[in-house]
TIBATOR-352645 format. One record per residue (C-alpha): chain; x, y, z; residue in three letters. Coordinates in pm, 1 decimal, always signed. Last residue first. Example, Ala and Ser with C-alpha at 12.3 -4.5 7.8 and 13.67 -1.06 7.14 Angstrom:
% residues 2
{'A' {+1367.0 -106.0 +714.0} 'SER'};
{'A' {+1230.0 -450.0 +780.0} 'ALA'};
END
This chain:
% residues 68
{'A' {-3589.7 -1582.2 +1995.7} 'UNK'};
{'A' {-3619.9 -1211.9 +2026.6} 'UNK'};
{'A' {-3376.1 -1140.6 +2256.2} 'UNK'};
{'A' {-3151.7 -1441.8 +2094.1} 'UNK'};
{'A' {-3160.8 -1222.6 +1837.5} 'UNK'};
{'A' {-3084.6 -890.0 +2030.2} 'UNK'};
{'A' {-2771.0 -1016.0 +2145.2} 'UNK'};
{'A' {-2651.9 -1171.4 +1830.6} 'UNK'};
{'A' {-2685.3 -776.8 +1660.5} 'UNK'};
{'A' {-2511.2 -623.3 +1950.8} 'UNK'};
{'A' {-2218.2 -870.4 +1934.0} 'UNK'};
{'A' {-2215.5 -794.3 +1553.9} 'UNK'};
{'A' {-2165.9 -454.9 +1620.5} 'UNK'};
{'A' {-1956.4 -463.9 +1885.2} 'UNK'};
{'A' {-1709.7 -707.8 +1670.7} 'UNK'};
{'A' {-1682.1 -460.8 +1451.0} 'UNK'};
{'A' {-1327.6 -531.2 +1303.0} 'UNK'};
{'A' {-1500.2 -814.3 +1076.8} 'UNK'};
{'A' {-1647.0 -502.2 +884.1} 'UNK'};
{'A' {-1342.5 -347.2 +741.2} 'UNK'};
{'A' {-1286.1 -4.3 +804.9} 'UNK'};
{'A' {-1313.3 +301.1 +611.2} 'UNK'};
{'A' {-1134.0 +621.3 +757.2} 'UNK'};
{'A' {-937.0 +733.2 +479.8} 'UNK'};
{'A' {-620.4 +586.8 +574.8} 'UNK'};
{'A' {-759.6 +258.1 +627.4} 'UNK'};
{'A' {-943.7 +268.4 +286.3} 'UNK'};
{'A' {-563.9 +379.9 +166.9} 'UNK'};
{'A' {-402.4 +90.7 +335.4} 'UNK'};
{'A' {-635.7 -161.1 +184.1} 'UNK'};
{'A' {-575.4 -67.2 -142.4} 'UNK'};
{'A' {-164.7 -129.3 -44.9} 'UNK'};
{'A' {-212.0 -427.0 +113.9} 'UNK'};
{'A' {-403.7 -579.8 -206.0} 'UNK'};
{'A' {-199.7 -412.3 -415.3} 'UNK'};
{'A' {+134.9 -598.3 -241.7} 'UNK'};
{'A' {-108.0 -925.7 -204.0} 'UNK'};
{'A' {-139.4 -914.7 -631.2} 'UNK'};
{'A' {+213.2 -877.1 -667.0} 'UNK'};
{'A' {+344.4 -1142.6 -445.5} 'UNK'};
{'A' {+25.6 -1403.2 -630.9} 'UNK'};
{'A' {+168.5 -1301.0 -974.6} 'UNK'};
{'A' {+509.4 -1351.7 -899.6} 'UNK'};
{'A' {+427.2 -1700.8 -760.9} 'UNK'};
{'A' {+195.0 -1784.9 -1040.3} 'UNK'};
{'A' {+496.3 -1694.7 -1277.7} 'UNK'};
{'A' {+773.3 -1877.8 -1065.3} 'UNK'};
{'A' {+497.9 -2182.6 -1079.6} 'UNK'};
{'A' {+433.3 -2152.4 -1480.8} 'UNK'};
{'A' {+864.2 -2065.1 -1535.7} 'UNK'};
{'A' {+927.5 -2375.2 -1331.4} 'UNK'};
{'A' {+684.0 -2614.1 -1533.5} 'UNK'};
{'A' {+800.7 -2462.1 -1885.8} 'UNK'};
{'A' {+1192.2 -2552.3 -1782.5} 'UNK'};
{'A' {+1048.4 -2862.8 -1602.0} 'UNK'};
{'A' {+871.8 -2955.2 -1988.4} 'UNK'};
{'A' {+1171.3 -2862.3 -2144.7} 'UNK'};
{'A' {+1409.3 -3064.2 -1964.7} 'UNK'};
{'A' {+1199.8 -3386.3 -2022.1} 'UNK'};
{'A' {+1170.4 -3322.6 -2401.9} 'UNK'};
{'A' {+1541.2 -3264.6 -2419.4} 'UNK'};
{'A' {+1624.5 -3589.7 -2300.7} 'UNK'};
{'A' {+1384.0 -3801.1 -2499.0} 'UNK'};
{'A' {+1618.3 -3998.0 -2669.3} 'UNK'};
{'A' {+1895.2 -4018.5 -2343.5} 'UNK'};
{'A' {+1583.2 -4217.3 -2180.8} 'UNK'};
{'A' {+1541.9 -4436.1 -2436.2} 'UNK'};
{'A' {+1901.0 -4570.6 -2398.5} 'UNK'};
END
């Protein structure tokens, strides 16, 4: 009998936890598709990322143990 009391309580507090995850889940889809995009135009322009120098870094562990 409680239970029927506090019925709309409990539906409103999934309806506000659904619209908080469906938000964070829009949020996070549109922050990657900027994040993709940015990253496309440093591509484009000739900027690469650092981790895709492996030669680089290879070079750089070589010369340390070199020295060690």
């Amino acid at each position: 009998m409680t239970a029927i009391k506090h019925f709309d309580f409990i539906v409103a507090a999934y309806a506000a936890a659904v619209i908080v995850v469906a938000a964070l889940v829009a949020w996070v889809a549109l922050d990657y598709r900027a994040q993709r995009r940015t990253l496309a135009d440093l591509e484009r322009r000739g900027i690469s990322r650092r981790s895709g120098s492996t030669s680089a870094h290879n070079e750089m562990m070589t010369e340390a143990r070199e020295d060690a």
